[in-house]
C-alpha positions as CSV (number, residue, x, y, z in Angstrom):
1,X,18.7,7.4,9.5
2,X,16.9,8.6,12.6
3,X,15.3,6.7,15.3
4,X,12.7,8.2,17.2
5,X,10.3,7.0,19.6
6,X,6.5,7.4,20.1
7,X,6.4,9.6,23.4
8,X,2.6,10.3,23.1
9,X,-0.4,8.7,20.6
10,X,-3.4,10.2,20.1
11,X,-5.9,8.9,17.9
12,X,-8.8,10.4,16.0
13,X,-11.7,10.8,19.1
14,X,-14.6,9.8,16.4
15,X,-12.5,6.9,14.3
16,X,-14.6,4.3,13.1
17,X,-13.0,1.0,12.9
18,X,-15.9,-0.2,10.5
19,X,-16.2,2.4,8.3
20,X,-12.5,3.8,8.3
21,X,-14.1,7.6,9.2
22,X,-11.3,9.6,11.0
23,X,-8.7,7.3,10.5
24,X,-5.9,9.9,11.7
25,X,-3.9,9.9,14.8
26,X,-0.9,12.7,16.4
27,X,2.6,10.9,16.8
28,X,4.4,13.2,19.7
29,X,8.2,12.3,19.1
30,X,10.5,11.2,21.9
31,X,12.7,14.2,20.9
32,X,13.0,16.5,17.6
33,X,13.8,15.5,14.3
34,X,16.3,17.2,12.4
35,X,15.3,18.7,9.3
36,X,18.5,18.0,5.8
37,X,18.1,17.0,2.5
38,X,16.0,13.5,3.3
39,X,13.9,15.0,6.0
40,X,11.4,18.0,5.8
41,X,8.9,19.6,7.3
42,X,5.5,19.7,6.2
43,X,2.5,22.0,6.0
44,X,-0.6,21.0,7.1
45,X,-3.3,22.1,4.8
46,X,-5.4,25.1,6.0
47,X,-8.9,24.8,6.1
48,X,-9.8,27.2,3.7
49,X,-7.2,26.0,0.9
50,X,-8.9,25.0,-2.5
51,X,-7.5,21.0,-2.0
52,X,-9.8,20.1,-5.3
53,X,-7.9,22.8,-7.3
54,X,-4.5,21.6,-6.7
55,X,-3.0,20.0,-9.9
56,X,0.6,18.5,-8.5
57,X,-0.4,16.1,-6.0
58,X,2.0,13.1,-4.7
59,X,1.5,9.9,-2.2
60,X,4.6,8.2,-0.7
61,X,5.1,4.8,1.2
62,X,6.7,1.6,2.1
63,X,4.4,-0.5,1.2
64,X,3.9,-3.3,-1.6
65,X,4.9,-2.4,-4.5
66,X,2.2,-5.8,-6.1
67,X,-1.1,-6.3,-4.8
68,X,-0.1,-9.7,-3.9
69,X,3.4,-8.7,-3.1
70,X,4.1,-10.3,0.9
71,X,6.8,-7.6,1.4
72,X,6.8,-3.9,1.8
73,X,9.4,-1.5,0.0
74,X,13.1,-1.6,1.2
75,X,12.6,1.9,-0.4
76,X,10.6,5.1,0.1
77,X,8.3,4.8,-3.2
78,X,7.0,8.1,-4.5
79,X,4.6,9.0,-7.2
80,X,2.6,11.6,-8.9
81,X,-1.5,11.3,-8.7
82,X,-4.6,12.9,-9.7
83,X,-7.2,14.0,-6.8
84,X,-10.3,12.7,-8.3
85,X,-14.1,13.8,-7.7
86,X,-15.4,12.5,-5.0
87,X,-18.6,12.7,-6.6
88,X,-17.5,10.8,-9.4
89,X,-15.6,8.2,-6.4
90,X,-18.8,7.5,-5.1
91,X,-20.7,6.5,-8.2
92,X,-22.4,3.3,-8.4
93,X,-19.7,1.8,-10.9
94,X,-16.9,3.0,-8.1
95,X,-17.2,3.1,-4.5
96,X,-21.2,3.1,-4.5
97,X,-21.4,5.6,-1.5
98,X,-18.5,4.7,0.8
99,X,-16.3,8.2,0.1
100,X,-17.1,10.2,3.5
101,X,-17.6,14.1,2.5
102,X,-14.5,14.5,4.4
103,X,-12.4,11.9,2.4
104,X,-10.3,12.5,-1.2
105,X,-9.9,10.3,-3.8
106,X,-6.6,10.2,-5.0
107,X,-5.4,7.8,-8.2
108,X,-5.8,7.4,-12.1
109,X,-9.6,6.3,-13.0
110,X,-7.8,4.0,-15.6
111,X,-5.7,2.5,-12.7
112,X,-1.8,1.5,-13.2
113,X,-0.3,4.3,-10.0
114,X,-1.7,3.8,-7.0
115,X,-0.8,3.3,-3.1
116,X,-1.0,-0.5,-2.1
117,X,-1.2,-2.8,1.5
118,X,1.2,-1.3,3.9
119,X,1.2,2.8,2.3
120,X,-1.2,3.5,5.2
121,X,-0.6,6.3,6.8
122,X,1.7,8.0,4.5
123,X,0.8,11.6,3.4
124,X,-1.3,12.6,0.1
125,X,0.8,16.1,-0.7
126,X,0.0,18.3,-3.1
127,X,1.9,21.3,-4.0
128,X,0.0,25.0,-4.3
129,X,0.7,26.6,-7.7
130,X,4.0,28.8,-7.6
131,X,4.5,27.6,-4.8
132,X,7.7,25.7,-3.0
133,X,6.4,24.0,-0.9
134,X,3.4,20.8,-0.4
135,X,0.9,20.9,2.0
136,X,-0.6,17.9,3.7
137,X,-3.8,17.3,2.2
138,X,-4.6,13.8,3.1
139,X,-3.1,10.5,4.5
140,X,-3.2,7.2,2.7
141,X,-6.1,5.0,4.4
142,X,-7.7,2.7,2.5
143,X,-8.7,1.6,-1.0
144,X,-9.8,-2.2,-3.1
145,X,-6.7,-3.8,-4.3
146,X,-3.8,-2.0,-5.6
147,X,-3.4,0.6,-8.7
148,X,-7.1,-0.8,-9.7
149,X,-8.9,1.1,-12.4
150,X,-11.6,3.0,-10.5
């Protein structure tokens, strides 16, 4: 393991508490972290990549692994998601209008996979095609229960 410090915090200057709008902050590390097998650098994704277009996309936490769970994960939990249409997220029979145009919606439509209470702030990755490596689409915010159909 490796223990770092927060040296510096800066949060998101137009986060909305009420809404969850911008709900991103910068972490500046007490000192480097040193990249092996466990830890890796990511890409942050570039404004003009097609996010909607990529297929293999990934979220990772600690958190619960049951909605009502009281504990997070002893382990890193990984799994495979679909980015859904945002459009589609904000139907009446979804989220009724509370996707921001600058928000994904990541999941399964008929539920089962999903992040859950304590997975905020861990990364939504999705890797390019042919590609190597994942880029940094989005970061794990908020959602209605956990691995919920729609």
């Amino acid at each position: 393991a490796q223990l770092r410090r927060i040296k510096k915090l800066v949060r998101h200057e137009h986060y909305n508490k009420s809404d969850k709008s911008n709900d991103i902050a910068l972490l500046e590390l007490n000192k480097p972290v040193q990249c092996n097998p466990y830890t890796q650098l990511a890409c942050v994704a570039d404004p003009i990549l097609g996010v909607s277009e990529l297929q293999n996309c990934w979220v990772a936490g600690w958190g619960a692994t049951a909605a009502r769970a009281q504990n997070s994960s002893d382990i890193l939990q990984e799994t495979k998601v679909l980015l859904i249409d945002t459009k589609l997220c904000n139907s009446s029979r979804w989220y009724a209008g509370e996707i921001h145009t600058h928000n994904l919606c990541a999941g399964y439509p008929q539920g089962t996979i999903d992040t859950c209470q304590g997975d905020s702030g861990g990364p939504l990755m999705c890797q390019g095609e042919n590609s190597d490596y994942f880029w940094i689409v989005g970061v794990t915010s908020w959602g209605r229960g956990c691995a919920r159909a729609r």
